[in-house]
Residue, then its C-alpha position, 0 to 999 in steps of 0.5 A: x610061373x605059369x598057368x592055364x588061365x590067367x585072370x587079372x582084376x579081382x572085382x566081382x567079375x574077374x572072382x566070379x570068373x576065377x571060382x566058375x572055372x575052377x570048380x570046372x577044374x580049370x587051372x586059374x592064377x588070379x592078379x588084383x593090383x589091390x591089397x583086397x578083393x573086391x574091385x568098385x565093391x568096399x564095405x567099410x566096418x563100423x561098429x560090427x556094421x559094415x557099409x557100402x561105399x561102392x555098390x549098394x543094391x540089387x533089384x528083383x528080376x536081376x536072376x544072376x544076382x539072385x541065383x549067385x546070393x542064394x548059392x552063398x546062403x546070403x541073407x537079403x533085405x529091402x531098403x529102407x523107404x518107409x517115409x517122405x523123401x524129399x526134393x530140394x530145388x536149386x533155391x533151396x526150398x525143400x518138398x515132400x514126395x510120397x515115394x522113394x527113388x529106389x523103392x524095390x532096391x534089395x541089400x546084402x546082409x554084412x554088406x556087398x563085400x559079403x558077396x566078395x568074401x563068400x565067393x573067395x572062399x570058394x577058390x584057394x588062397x594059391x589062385x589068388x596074388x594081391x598087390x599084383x599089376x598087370x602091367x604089359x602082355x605080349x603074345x607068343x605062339x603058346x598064348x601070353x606072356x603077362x608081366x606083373x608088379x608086385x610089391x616092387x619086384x617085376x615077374x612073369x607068368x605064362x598062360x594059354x590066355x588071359x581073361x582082363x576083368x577091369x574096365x576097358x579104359x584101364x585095360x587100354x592103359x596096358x602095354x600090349x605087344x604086338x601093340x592093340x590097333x588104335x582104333x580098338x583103343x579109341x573104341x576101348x577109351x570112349x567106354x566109360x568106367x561105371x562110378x568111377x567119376x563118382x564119389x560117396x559121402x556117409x555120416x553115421x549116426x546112434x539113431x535114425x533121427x530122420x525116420x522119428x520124424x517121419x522120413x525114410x532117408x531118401x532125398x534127391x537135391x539140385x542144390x548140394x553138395x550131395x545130389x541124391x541121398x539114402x539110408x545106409x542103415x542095416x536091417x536092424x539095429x545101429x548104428x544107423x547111417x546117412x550116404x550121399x552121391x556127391x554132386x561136385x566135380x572130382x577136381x574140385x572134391x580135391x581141393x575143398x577137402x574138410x569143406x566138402x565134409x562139412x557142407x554135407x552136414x549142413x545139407x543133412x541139417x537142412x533137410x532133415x533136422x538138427x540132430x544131423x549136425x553131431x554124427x558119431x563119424x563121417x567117411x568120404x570114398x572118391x572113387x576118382x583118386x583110385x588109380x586102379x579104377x578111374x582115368x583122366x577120362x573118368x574124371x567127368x562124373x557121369x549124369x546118365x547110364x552108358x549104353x553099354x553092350x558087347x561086341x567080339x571085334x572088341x572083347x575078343x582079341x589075338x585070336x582068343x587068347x586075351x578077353x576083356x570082361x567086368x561090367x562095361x562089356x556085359x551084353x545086359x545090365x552093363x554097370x549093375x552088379x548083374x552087369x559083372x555077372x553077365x560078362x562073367x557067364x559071357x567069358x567063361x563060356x567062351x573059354x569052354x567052348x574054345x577048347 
């Protein structure tokens, strides 16, 4: 098979790119290792609610973000923090604060993966393989040669270039021939993957309990097992919802198990009440189990933001023809949703401007 432009990773960043250089009337081959679009973005159906088990907000002044939801009719709305939040201390003792940690924030309606699907409808389903690897490239004269997995099976495809839409951890992962230089790699490898130590733990409820009593959800504790809670709730109606950043070490989330779950629920009770302790259902998405997401070097979760940043000695390799792109390596915003744009805008002007 061949094609122009070769795009692999279907995360925002890599669908962005795709539907920008198509509607410029490039020839694009999208590859997602998944079985769905989206990559960090998964918004899980409930009821007819979807929530957000990824990425969840936006905020003002993030113009790529505003620009693209306008573009896709997509309907927005603030988060909720009406109310106390709350801080717990590693005692145990529970304090009221007048203001929410992500006061500002904006949602999607329908969920980020709203986002996903308004944008794949703007590329035809031929450009795009699902259950695809990428799994060595080799440079040749005309561009590169990619080797794909897909469903089992090893195939081909032949591009003038290939744009990597995946963190730099896992793109150093890939065999490359002639072999990438190790000092790249090490450069690529000491770039953390943004969320993927991370996991999200969410409870959903036929009431929003907590706002009754005057709260809006919002809960910042040092004592666990989840260190920062929000309302996942829609903009009306239910069912209403609780999430929660896990603050234990992915190798332990692994063993605990239903533990974990049920220690989650205790901590709800404890902040917020009795009516905590029987939710309609629970869900927990360990970001760190996903393969196609995180590394052995992710598996540390992260306490602060990277400085993330771009560099052509990095992104840009043989000679134009291999880009890495997605969040990490955008020049602002790195590890926002806006990040994923950036790099996207970043990558498709180099692709324009080079030929």
């Amino acid at each position: 098979m061949k094609t122009e432009i070769l795009i692999t990773g279907g995360g925002l960043s890599g669908l962005h790119t795709a539907v920008t250089l198509h509607a410029m009337g490039r020839e694009v081959t999208l590859i997602e290792a998944r079985s769905r679009l989206g990559g960090r973005i998964l918004s899980l159906a409930f009821g007819n609610v979807y929530f957000d088990l990824g990425p969840a907000w936006f905020w003002p002044g993030q113009a790529q973000m505003d620009q693209l939801i306008g573009e896709l009719s997509l309907r927005t709305f603030p988060q909720q923090s009406e109310g106390a939040a709350l801080y717990e201390d590693e005692n145990g003792r529970i304090l009221r604060m007048n203001d929410s940690p992500i006061e500002g924030a904006y949602r999607i309606e329908g969920g980020m993966g709203a986002l996903i699907s308004a944008l794949a409808e703007r590329i035809p389903v031929a450009c795009i393989q699902l259950n695809s690897e990428a799994t060595h490239l080799r440079k040749t004269n005309t561009g590169v040669e990619t080797t794909i997995r897909s469903n089992g099976h090893l195939k081909t495809i032949l591009s003038e270039r290939v744009i990597l839409a995946l963190p730099p951890r896992l793109a150093s992962g890939l065999s490359f021939e002639p072999a990438l230089a190790k000092p790249l790699c090490s450069a690529l490898q000491q770039i953390p993957s943004w969320m993927a130590g991370h996991a999200k733990f969410i409870a959903f409820f036929d009431a929003p309990f907590w706002r009754a009593e005057g709260f809006s959800g919002s809960a910042i504790s040092q004592r666990g097992p989840l260190m920062e809670i929000h309302d996942a709730s829609p903009n009306s109606g239910g069912p209403y919802a609780l999430f929660g950043f896990v603050s234990i070490a992915p190798i332990q989330r692994k063993v605990l198990g239903e533990q974990l779950i049920q220690a989650a629920l205790a901590q709800l009770q404890r902040l917020f009440g009795d009516a905590m302790r029987n939710p309609l259902a629970c869900h927990l998405q360990d970001w760190a189990q996903d393969t196609f997401t995180s590394t052995e070097l992710d598996l540390a979760p992260l306490n602060y933001h990277p400085r993330y940043g771009y560099s052509a000695d990095t992104f840009d390799l043989w000679d134009g023809t291999l880009l890495l792109s997605g969040t990490e390596t955008a020049e602002h915003y790195g590890g926002f949703l806006e990040g994923a744009l950036d790099s996207s805008v970043r990558t498709v002007g180099s692709v324009i401007r080079d030929r």
